[in-house]
C-alpha positions in Angstrom: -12.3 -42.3 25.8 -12.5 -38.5 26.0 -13.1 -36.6 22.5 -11.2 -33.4 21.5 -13.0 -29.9 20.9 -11.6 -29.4 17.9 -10.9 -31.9 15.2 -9.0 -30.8 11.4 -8.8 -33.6 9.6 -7.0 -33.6 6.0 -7.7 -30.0 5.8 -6.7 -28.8 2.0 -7.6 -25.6 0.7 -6.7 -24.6 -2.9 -6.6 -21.2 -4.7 -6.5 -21.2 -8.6 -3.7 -18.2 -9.7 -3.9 -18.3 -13.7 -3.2 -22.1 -14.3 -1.4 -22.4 -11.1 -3.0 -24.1 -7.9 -2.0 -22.8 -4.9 -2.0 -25.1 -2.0 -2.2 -22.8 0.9 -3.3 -26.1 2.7 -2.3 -29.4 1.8 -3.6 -32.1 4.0 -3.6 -30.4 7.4 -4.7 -32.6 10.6 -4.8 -32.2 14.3 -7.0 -31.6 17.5 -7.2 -29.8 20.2 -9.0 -29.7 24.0 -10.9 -27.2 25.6 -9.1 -25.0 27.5 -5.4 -25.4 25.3 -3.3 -22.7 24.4 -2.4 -23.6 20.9 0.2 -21.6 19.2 0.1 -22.1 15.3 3.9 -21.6 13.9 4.9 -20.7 10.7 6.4 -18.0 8.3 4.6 -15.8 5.8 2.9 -18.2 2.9 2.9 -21.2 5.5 -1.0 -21.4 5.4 -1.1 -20.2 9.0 -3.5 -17.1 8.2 -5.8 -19.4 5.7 -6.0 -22.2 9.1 -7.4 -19.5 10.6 -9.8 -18.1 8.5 -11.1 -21.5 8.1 -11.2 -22.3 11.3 -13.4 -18.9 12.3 -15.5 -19.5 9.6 -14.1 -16.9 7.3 -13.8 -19.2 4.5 -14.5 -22.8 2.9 -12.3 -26.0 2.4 -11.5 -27.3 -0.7 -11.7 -30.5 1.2 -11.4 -32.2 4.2 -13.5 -31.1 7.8 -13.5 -29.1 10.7 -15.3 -30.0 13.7 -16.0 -27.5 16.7 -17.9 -29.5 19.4 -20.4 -31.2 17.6 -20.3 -28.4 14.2 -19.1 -29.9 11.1 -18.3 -26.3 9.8 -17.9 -27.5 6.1 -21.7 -28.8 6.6 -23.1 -25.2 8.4 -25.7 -23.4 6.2 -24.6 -19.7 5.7 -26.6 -18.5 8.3 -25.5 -21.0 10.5 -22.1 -20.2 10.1 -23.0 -16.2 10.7 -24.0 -17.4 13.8 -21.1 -19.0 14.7 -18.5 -16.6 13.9 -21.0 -14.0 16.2 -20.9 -16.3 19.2 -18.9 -19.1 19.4 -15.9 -17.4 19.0 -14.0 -13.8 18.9 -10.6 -12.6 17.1 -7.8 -10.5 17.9 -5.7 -8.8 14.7 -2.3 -7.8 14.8 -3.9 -4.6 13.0 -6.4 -4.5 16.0 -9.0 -2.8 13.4 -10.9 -0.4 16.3 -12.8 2.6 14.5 -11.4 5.6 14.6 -13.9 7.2 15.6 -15.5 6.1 18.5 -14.2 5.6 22.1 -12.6 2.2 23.7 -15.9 1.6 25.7 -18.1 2.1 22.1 -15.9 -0.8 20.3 -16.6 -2.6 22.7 -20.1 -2.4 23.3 -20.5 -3.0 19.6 -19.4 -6.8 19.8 -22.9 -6.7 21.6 -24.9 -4.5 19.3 -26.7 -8.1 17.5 -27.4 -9.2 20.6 -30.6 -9.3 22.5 -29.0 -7.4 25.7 -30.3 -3.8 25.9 -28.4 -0.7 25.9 -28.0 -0.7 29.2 -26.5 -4.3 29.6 -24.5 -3.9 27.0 -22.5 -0.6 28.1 -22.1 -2.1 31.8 -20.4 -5.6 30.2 -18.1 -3.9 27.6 -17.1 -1.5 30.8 -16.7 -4.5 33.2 -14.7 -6.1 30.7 -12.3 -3.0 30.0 -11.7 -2.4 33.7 -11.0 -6.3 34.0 -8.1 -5.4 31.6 -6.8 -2.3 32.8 -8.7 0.0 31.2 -10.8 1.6 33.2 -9.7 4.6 32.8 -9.5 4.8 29.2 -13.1 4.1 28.4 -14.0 7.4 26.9 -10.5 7.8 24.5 -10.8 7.1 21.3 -7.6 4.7 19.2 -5.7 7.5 18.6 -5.5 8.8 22.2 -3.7 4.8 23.3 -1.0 3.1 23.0 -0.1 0.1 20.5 -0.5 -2.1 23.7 -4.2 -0.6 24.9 -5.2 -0.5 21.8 -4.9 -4.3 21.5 -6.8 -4.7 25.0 -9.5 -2.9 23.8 -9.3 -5.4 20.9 -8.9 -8.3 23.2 -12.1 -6.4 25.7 -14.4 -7.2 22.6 -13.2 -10.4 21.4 -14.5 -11.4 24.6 -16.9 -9.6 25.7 -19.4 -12.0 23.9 -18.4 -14.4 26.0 -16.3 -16.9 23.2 -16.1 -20.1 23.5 -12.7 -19.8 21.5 -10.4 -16.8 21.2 -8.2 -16.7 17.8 -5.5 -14.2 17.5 -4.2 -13.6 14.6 -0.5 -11.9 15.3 -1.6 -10.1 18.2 1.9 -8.8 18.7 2.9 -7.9 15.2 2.5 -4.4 16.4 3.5 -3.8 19.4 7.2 -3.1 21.0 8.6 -5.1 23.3 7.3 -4.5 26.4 3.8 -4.1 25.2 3.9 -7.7 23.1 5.3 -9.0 26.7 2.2 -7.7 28.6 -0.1 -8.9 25.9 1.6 -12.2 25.9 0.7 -12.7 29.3 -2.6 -11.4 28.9 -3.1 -14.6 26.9 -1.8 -16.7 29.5 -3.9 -15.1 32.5 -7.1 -15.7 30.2 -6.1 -19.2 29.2 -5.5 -20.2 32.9 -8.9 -18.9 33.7 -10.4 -21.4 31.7 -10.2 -19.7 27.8 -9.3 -21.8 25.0 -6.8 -19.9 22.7 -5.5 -20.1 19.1 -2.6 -18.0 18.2 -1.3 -17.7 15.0 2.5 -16.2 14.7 5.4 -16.2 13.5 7.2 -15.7 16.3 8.7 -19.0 17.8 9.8 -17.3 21.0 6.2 -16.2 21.6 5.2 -19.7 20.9 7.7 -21.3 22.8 6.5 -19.0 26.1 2.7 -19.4 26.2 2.1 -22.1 24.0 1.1 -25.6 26.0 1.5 -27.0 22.1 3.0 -25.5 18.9 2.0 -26.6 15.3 4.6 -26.0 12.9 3.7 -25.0 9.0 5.7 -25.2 6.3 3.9 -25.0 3.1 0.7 -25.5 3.5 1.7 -28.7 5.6 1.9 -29.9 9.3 5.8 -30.5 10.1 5.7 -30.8 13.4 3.5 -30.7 16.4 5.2 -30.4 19.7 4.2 -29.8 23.5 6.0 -27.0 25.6 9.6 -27.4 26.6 9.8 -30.3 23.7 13.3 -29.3 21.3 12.9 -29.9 18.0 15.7 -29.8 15.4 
């Protein structure tokens, strides 16, 4: 009998507002195997964003468990989840979150900078990883000399320069036009198909729909549906 990668399993997490409770998640269960491209679906106040904070590590359940191989996240020390969220896994934003300030090969290389590599290591990875992407002539420009679409490469260069066992991406699309979410869409699928296990969060059901192998559906803090590519659901 094989055994998923990931396991959720009654997932809740509740916020106190006043004397309200906010049930950004309500109960939310379901697994996934290595190498899926997931695609989490849902509009804004679905829980999609909190799944995924929970998920990376960001934040505690009220309840309930998450299992990443054989981590019971809910049950890591804070260290040992600062560890986790260093290596097991890297995140794209929509807001991509680069620093101003320093060029596409230094963000980069600073995904690296609590590592053990040296210098040297770590500049030849983060520029073998921006040339793997297309970037390799951009490695000295700074954000505000790329476009909405390299800039989310270079964000996508240092989720996974680290070497992830997981990528998350957190509306990695949001910003971009068209042509540039379409590139980046199949960016995704190039990286699952090479063996990358991918969480998307969105709420775009077309992007979904095109490089998802399964979409989970939220509506309120709840699971409504979980369905494979090409499934219809009304």
């Amino acid at each position: 009998m094989s055994v998923s990668w990931i396991e959720v399993n009654e997932l809740k997490r509740h916020y106190q507002r006043g004397p309200q409770t906010v049930r950004a998640l309500d109960g939310v269960s379901f697994e996934i195997d290595r190498g899926e491209l997931v695609a989490v679906v849902g509009s804004s106040g679905s829980g999609k964003s909190t799944l995924l904070n929970l998920l990376a590590g960001l934040d505690t359940p009220t309840s309930g468990s998450i299992r990443v191989g054989e981590r019971f996240l809910e049950k890591l020390t804070r260290r040992e989840l600062a560890l986790y969220r260093a290596h097991a896994h890297g995140m794209v934003f929509q807001s991509f979150h680069l620093i101003n300030h320093r060029s596409a090969l230094q963000n980069v290389e600073l995904a690296l900078y609590f590592s053990d590599l040296p210098a040297r290591e770590r500049k030849h990875r983060a520029t073998a990883m921006l040339e793997r992407l297309g970037l390799g002539d951009r490695l000295d420009h700074r954000p505000g000399d790329l476009s909405g679409g390299e800039q989310q490469r270079v964000a996508i260069a240092r989720a996974l320069v680290k070497e992830p066992e997981i990528l998350f991406a957190d509306e990695p699309t949001g910003n971009l036009d068209h042509d540039n979410a379409g590139q980046i869409a199949s960016l995704l699928q190039e990286l699952n198909r090479g063996g990358l296990t991918i969480l998307l969060v969105t709420h775009d059901r077309e992007l979904a729909e095109r490089v998802g192998q399964r979409s989970i559906r939220l509506v309120y803090g709840k699971v409504e549906s979980i369905t494979s590519a090409g499934e219809v659901t009304a």
